[in-house]
N, C-alpha and C positions, 0 to 999 in steps of 0.2 A: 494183186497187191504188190505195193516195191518193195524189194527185198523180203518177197514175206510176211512183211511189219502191214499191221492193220495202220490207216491213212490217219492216225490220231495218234498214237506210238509214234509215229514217225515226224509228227508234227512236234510233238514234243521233246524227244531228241534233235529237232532242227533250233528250239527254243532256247534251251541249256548247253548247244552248242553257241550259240551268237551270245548268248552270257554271258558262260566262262571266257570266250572270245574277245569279247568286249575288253572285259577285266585283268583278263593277263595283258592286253594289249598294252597297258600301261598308261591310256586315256582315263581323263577323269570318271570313278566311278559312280559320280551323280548323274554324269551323263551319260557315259556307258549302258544303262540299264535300260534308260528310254530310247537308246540307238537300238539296244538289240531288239526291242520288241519291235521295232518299226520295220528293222532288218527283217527276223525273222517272220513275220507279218507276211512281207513282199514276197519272202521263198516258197512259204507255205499257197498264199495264193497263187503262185506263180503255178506250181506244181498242179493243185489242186484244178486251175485253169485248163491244164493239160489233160487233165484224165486218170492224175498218177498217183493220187491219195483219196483210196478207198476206206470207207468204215462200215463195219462189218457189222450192222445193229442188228438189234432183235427184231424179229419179222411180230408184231403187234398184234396182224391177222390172223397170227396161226392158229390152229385149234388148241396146241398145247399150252399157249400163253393165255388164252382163254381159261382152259383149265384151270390154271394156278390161278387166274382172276376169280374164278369161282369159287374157288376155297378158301377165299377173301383174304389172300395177300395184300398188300397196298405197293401200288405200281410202280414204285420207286424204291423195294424193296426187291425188284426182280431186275438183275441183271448179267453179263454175260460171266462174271466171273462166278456167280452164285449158282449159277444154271447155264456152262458150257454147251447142254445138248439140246437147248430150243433153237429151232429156226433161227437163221439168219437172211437178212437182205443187204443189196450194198448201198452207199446213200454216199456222197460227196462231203467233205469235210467241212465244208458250207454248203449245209444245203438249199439256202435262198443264193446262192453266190456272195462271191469274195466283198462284192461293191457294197451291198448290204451291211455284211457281216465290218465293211469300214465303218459304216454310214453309223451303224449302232455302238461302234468303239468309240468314235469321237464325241457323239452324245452322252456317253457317257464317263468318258475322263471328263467332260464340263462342268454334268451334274455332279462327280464325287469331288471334284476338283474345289468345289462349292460348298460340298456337305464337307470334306475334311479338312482345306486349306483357309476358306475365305470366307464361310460364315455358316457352317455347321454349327453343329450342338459340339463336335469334339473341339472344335479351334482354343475355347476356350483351355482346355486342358492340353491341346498341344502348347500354348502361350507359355505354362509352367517351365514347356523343355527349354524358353531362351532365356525365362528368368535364373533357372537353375545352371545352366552354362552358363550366364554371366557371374551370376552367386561364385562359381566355382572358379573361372580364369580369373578374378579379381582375388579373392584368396588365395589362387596358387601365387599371382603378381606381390600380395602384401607378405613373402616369406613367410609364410603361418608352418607351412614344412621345415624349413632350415630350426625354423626355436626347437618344433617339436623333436626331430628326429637330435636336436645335441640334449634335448631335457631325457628325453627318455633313453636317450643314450647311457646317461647318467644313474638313470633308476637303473637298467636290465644289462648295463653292462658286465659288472661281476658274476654273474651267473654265466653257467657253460651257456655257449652260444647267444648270450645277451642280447648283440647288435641284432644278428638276424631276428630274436625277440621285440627288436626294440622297432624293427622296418615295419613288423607285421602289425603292433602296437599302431605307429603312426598309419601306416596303409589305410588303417579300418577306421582311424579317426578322420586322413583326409579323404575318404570314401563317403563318411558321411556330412561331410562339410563342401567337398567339393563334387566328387560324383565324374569328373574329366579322368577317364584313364590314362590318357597321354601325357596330360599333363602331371600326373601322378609318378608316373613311372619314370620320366623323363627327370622332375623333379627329384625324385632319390635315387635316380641312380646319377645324378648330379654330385649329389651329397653325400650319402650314405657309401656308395661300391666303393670312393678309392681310400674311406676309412678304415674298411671293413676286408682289404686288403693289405693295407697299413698294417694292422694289425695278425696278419698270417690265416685269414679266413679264407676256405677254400673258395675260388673265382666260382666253381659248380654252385656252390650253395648260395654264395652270395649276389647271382647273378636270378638264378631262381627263385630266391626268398622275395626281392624285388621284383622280378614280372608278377610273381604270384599276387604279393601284398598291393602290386598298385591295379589289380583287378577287381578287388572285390567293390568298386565302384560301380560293375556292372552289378552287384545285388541289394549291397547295403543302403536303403530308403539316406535321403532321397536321389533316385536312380531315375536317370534319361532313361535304361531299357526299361524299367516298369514302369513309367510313364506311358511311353511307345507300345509295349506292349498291352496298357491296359487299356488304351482307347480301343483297342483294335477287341482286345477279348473281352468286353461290355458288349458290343454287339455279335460277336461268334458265339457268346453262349446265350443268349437271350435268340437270337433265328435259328442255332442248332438245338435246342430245347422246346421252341416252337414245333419241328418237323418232329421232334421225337415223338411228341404229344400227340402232333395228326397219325401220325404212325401205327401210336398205343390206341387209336380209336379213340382217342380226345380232345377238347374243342380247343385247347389250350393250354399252356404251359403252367399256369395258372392251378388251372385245375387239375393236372395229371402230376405235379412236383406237390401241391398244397403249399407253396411259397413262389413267390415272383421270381424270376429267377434273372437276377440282377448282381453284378458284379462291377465295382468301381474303384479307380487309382488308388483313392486312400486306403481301401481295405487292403488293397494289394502292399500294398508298404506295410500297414501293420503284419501279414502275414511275412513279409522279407525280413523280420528282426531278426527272429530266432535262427534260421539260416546263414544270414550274414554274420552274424556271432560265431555261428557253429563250425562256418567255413575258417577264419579268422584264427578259432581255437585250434582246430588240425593243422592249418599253416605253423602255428606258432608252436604244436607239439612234435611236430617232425621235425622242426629246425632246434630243438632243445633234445629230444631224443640223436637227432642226428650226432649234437655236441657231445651228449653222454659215451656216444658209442665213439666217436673220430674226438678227443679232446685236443689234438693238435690242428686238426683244421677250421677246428671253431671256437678257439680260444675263451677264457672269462679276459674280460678287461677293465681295472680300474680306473676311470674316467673322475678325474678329482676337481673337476673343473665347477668352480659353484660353492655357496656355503652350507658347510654340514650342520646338521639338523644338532640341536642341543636338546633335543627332548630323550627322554628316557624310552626302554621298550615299554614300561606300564606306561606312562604319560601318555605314547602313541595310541595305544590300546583304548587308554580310556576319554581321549578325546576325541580320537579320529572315528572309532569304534561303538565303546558301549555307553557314552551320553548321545552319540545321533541314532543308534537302535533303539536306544530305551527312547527317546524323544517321540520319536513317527509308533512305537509299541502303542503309548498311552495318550498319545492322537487316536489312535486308529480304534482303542478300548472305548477313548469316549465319544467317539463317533457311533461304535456297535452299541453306550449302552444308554442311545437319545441323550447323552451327557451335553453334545455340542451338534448343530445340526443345521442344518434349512429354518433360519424361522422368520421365512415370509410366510402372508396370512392372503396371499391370491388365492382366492378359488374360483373354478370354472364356473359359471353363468349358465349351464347345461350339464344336466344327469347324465353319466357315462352311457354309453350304447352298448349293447349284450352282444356280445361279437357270435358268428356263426360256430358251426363246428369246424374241427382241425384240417378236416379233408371235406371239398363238395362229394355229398353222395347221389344228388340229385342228376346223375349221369346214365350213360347207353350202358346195355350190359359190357361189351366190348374193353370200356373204358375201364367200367368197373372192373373187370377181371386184369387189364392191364395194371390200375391203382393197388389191386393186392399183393398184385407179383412185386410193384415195388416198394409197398410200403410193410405188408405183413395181413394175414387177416387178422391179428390183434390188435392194429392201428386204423383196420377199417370199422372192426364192429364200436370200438371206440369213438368212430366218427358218428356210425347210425346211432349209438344209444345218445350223443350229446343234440345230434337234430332230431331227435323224438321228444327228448328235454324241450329243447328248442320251441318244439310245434306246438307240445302240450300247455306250454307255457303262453301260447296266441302268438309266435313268432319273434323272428329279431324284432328288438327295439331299437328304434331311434333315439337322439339324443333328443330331450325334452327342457326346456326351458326351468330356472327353480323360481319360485315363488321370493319375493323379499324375505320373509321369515325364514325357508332354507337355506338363503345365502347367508343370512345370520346366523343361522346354528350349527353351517356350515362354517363360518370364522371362529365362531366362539370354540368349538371343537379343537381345532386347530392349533390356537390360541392355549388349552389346556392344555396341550400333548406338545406343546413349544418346548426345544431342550434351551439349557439355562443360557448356552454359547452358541455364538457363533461359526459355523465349521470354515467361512471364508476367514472368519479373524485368526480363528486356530492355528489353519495353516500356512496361512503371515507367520505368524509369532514361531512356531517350528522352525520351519525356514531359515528363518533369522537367530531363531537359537542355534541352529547348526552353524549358521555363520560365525555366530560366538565362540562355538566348541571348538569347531577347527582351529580358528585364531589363540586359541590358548594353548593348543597342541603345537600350532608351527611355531610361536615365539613365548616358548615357557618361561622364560628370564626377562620378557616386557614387564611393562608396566597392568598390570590387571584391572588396576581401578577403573578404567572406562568400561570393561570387560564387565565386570563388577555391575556399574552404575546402568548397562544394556540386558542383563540379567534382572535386576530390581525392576526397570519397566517392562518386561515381560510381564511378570508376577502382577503389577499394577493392573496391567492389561488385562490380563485375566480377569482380575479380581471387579476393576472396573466395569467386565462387559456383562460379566455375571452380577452383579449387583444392581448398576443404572440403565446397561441396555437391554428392552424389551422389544417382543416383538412389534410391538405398538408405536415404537420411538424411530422418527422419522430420521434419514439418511443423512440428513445437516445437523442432528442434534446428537445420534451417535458420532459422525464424525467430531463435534465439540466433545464429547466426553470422554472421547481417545484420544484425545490431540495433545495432551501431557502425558499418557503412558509412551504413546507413542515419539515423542519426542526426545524423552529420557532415552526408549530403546535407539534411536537412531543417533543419537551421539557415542553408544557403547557399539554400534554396528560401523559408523563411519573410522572411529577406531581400530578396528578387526580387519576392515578394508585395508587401513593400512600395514596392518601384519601381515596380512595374507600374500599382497605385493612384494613384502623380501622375500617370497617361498617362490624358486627358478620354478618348481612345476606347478602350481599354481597360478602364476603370472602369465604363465606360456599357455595352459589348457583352458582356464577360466573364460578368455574372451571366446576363442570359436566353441566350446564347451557351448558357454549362450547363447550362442547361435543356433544349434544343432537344435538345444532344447526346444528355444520357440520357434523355430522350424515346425518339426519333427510334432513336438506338442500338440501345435494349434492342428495339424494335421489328424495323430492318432485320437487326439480325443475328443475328436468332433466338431470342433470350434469353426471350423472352415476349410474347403480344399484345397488344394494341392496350388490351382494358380495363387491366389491370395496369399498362401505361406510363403510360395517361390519368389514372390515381390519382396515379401518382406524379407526373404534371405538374402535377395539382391541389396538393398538397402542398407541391412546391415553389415554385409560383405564391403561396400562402399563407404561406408562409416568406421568400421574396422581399420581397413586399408589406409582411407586416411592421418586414422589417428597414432597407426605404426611409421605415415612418413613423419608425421609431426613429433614423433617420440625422437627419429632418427636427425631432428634437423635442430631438436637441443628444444625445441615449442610444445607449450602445452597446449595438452589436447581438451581444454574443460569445455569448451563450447561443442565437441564431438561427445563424451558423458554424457553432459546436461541435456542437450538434443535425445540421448538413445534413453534418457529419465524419462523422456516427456510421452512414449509408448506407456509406461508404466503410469502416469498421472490419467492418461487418456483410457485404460483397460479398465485403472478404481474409479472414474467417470461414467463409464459405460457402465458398469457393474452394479452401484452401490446407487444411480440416481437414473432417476427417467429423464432421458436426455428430448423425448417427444415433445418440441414446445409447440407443435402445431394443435395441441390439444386446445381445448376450450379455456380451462384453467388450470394455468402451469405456475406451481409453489416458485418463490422468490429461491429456495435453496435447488430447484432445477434450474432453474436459469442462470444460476452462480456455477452448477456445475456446467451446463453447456459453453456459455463463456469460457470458462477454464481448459474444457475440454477441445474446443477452438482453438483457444490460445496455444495448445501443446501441439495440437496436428498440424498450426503451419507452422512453429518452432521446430516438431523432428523434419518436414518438408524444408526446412531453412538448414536445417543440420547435414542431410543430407545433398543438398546443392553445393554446400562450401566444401563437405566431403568432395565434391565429385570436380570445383575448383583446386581444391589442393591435389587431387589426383593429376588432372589436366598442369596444374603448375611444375610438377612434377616429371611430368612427361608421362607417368602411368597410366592415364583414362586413354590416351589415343590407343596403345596396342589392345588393351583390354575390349574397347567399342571394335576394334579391326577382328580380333581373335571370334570373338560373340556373335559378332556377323559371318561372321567367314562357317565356324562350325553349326550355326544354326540353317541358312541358307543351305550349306550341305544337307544337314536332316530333311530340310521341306523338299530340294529337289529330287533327291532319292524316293520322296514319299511321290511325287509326281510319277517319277520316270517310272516308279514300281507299279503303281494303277493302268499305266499304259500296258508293261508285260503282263501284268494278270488280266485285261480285257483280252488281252490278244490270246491268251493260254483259255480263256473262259468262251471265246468265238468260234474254236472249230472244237470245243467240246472236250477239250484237255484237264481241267478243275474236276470235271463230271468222271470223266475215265479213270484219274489219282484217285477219286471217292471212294467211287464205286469196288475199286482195287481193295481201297484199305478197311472197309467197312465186309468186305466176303470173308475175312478170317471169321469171323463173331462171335471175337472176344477181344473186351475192349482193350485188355490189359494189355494184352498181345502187340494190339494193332500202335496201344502207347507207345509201347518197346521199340516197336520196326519204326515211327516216328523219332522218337529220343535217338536212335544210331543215327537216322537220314541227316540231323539235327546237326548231330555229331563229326562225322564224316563231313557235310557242310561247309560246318566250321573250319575245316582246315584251307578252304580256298574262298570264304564268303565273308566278309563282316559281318555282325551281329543287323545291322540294320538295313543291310540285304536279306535276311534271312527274315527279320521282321514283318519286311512288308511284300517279300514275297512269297517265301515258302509258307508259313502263318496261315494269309488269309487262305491257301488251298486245303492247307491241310485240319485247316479250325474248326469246319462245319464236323469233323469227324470225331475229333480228339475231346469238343468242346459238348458233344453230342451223347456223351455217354452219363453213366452216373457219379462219373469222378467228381469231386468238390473244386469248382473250378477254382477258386484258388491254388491248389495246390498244382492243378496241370499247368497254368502260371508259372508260378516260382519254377518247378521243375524246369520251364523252355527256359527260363531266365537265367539259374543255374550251368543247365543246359549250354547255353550260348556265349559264358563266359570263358568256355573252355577255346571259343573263335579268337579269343584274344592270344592264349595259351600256347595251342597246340602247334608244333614243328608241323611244317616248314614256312606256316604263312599265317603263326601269330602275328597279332597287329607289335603287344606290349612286343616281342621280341625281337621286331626293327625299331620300337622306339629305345629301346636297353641300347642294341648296338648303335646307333646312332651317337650314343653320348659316352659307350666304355671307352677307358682308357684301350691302344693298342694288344697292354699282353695279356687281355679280355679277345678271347679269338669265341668265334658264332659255336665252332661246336662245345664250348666251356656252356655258351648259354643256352642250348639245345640239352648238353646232359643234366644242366643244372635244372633245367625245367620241366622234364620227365618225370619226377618221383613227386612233384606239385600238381603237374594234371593227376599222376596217378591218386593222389590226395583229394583234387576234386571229385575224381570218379567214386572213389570211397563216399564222400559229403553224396553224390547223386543218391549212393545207393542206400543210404543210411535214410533221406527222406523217401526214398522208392519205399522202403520198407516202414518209418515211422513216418506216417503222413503228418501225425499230429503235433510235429515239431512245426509245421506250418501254421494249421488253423488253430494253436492254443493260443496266440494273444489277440486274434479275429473275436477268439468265441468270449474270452475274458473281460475284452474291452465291451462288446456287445451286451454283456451281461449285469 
């Protein structure tokens, strides 16, 4: 052996050698990646050619490997780290040779090349990553940072430490609207550091409250790394849960979990809220504790710029406060008590089907002994009494077809137990009474009477829908019977609109505020994935954009409005009418609505073309299409170049060797641990999206393999990896800081300034290390 080093150690240290190699070299790192594997390809065969990289396997033959065959280990459960003193033989590092081991690398960056680039099942979800980069450099281009960080300057600046408040404030809002760290960071430290030095704010703090705050784009939904990362652990826990099953003596994952074990983008965002919050709030209490303790380096500062509020502290209270709590309270009462509710009258055309019991018991003994150890014998015998139930009963049922008389007594049922309201109208009218409340709060010395006259058709509303609409009454004839309550209320709400416009934070948060929602929305709550939202953030990012140049050149924007209206004409179209005309017989009030609905979808298509005209007249859509291309392209060639190092680490048995390594502690927590440091240490020479697609896919079948809840092993690498942006000496955010400080902004000001923020992130690591359930509690909530 050379130097000692088994011929697979050594291959591998030849691999991370031409990496890091690559990468310091100062060559492109998209390309760097697929240089080095190629590079170190050629050494390792070279060598291996020669006679000089030996691997040291287990002798198969031997009798004591038999042995342990015979006590029914499974064969992939034995190996050298586990059982040092079986038999060894030596075997070439290729052991069909090198030409081979080519032959099957290049077939196979074609086939994944296929399945993840160009017409897989994931391309669809990688699609998401250019929409969201576009969504994102179009927003940083329309100034949506410069308003927020002077608005909120304004709220958090009398408070010890305000601004630094006021950075991590906007960070976490353009995190979740843009999701570009570079562009984030770069962006306020544009803005924000030579204010915040202006003002006698220590350069430490203020140089690290910025890289800090423009990171949390790497967590907070919607994120290019949970994107990136979830394509990749959709399929690492579904074939690492596969083996664990064959392992346990069972036929499937299926069957050895009692749930499919399926993990996808969007749940991955719903479980990032609570963390990205969490993160967001420690940023924002150490830069406020900081101030408590240093009041000279972190000043209050009155910031007078803007018109002061004339409301009262009760006034605020009770209109900002306890009319929109009490509002959603006694929604949400007469939702709990059938007051307001579902009252469509479809029912299935088939009897429900008797679902099986909780766990197959119909399994090896094997299996079964493995399904106790992980479910409990209290969840197994639970399983056998419900398929004894089951059998005695003559077996699962099928769904069965209903007779015309049970579809009837089916509706009429239904029909009885119908609540008086509507819960889609309800939470209209909410909504919009909020809109009210606000408005009275921000301009208490307006004029009220629209206010007033938007209040009175609330109450009609109401009264209206509870009185003439039933569940019987067709979608064009509720629509005429709302159509004067609603009318009234929408003169008291376009009213409010315009209050709400003289209020600086309002005007400034409201527009991407909407954005984020129907983002974010259509996302968590199931409406549609992740590419489909990212389009429509693109769109209205582009809509946005333009109607801030159009604000800036003295032009209204009404044709950019009424366009981003006509989403909303098109959702109560979809909603409230069956838009299916291909049916047999389609009522005259579906065809009014499909028409209509038409008419809105290529008016917001018209809307957003002129958007992207006024952009282009502007000079803004060329760097935005150059910027979009340029950081997307990056992601896909890194994703290329990355498949070629991991064939090449997976061809002389390197993937298999790291495995087999990190799975012989056996304990899974452990083996977490010694990944989360590797992770860690990493970061300090890798980007996050080297790490993604390389370290990941070796180290996933291990990590993704256990009984952790993937989600949470997720977030955790995610967390994890934003520390790559972080950490001295070769965070990313801390050459984009220096790139743009002023001079007496010196790198080790932003080195110390950034130390007590990672050390803050470590803190957030350890806090979900130990409470996992800050992850899966809006996974398990929304699911429920």
């Amino acid at each position: 052996m050379l130097f000692g080093l088994d011929g697979v150690e050594i291959g591998l240290i030849i691999v991370f050698l031409c990496l890091f190699g690559g990468i310091l070299s100062g060559f492109p790192v998209a390309f760097s990646i697929g240089g080095a594997g190629a590079l170190s390809f050629g050494i390792i065969a070279a060598l291996d050619s020669q006679g000089l990289l030996i691997h040291q396997a287990i002798d198969t033959g031997s009798e004591a490997y038999r042995a342990l065959i015979g006590q029914g280990l499974h064969p992939d459960s034995i190996t050298i780290f586990r059982y040092p003193e079986l038999p060894r033989e030596a075997h070439a590092v290729f052991e069909n040779g090198w030409q081979t081991a080519m032959d099957r690398n290049i077939s196979f960056v074609v086939n994944r090349m296929n399945e993840r680039v160009f017409a897989g099942q994931s391309i669809e979800t990688l699609l998401a990553v250019l929409m969201f980069v576009l969504m994102g450099i179009t927003l940083e281009r329309s100034k949506i940072a410069n308003d927020l960080l002077t608005t909120m300057a304004r709220v958090f600046g009398p408070l010890p430490g305000g601004l630094a408040v006021s950075v991590v404030v906007v960070g976490a809002f353009l995190a979740a609207s843009t999701g570009i760290v570079g562009a984030t960071v770069v962006t306020m430290g544009l803005l924000s550091l030579p204010t915040m030095l202006r003002n006698k704010y220590s350069p430490e703090l203020a140089t690290g409250v910025i890289a800090a705050s423009g990171t949390l784009g790497q967590i907070i939904p919607p994120s290019i790394v949970i994107v990136l990362l979830g394509t990749l652990a959709g399929d690492l826990y579904s074939a690492a849960q596969e083996q664990r099953a064959q392992l346990a003596g069972c036929t499937d994952a299926l069957t050895y979990l009692g749930t499919a074990p399926v993990v996808s983008v969007g749940t991955l965002f719903q479980a990032a809220i609570v963390p990205g919050i969490m993160l967001a709030f420690l940023y924002a209490a150490y830069a406020f504790g900081f101030a408590v303790l240093n009041p000279s380096k972190a000043p209050a500062v009155q910031i007078t710029d803007g018109t002061p509020s004339a409301a009262t502290r009760n006034e605020k209270l009770t209109w900002f406060l306890f009319v929109p709590v009490g509002a959603i309270a006694v929604g949400m009462l007469a939702i709990n008590l059938n007051v307001a509710g579902s009252q469509s009258l479809e029912v299935s055309s088939f009897s429900e089907a008797t679902g099986g019991a909780a766990l197959r018991t119909n399994v090896s003994e094997q299996c079964q002994i493995s399904m106790i150890e992980l479910h409990g014998q209290e969840a197994w015998d639970e399983a056998v009494a419900q398929q004894a139930e089951i059998d005695a009963a003559g077996g699962a049922q099928s769904a069965t077809a209903l007779t015309p008389e049970q579809l009837e007594q089916a509706r009429a049922d239904k029909l009885a137990n119908a609540p008086a309201l509507s819960s889609s109208v309800l939470v209209l009218l909410i909504g919009l009474g909020i809109v009210l409340s606000v408005a009275r709060g921000v301009a208490p010395n307006g004029d009220m009477r629209p206010l007033l006259i938007g209040a009175a058709g609330i109450g009609l509303a109401l009264v209206f829908d509870a009185a003439f609409v039933s569940p019987l009454t067709s979608s064009g004839g509720a629509f005429l019977i709302l159509a004067i309550p609603f009318a009234i209320l929408f003169y008291g709400v376009r009213a409010a609109f315009g209050m709400l416009a003289t209020n600086d934070l309002l005007r400034v948060v409201f527009p991407p505020l909407l954005l984020i929602v129907a983002v974010l929305g259509s996302i968590l709550g199931g409406i549609t994935n992740p590419t489909p939202a990212a389009a429509l953030g693109a769109g209205g990012a582009i809509m946005l954009a333009a109607y801030r140049k159009l604000q800036e050149e003295g032009k209204g924007g009404k044709l950019i409005i009424w366009s981003a209206l006509a989403v909303i004409v098109m959702i109560f179209a979809g909603t409230e009418f069956d838009l299916r005309v291909s049916r047999e017989v389609v009522p005259a009030q579906d065809w009014f609505a499909f028409v209509v609905a038409q008419g809105a979808y290529h008016f917001f298509i018209f809307g957003i073309l002129y958007g992207c005209w006024v952009l282009w007249r502007t000079g803004v859509l060329p760097p935005i299409v150059r910027e979009t291309a340029k950081v997307t392209s990056m992601v896909f060639t890194i994703l290329i170049g990355s498949q070629v190092l991991n064939l090449v680490v997976v061809s002389f048995g390197g993937e298999e060797y790291i495995q087999d390594f990190l799975q012989s502690f056996d304990n899974e927590l452990k083996v977490f641990l010694i990944v989360m440091l590797v992770l860690f240490v990493l970061g300090f020479v890798l980007d996050f999206l080297e790490i993604i697609y390389i370290v990941v896919p070796i180290v996933g079948p291990v990590i993704y393999g256990g009984s952790f809840d993937p989600k949470w092993v997720t977030i955790m690498i995610a967390v994890n990896l934003q520390t790559s942006f972080l950490t001295p000496p070769f965070g990313f955010a801390l050459f984009y800081l220096r790139g743009v400080a002023p001079k007496e902004v010196t790198t080790s000001h932003i080195y110390r300034g950034i130390i007590p923020f990672v050390l803050v992130q470590v803190l957030g690591l350890a806090i979900l290390w130990f409470i996992p359930s800050i992850v899966t509690i809006v996974p398990n909530l929304l699911a429920n």
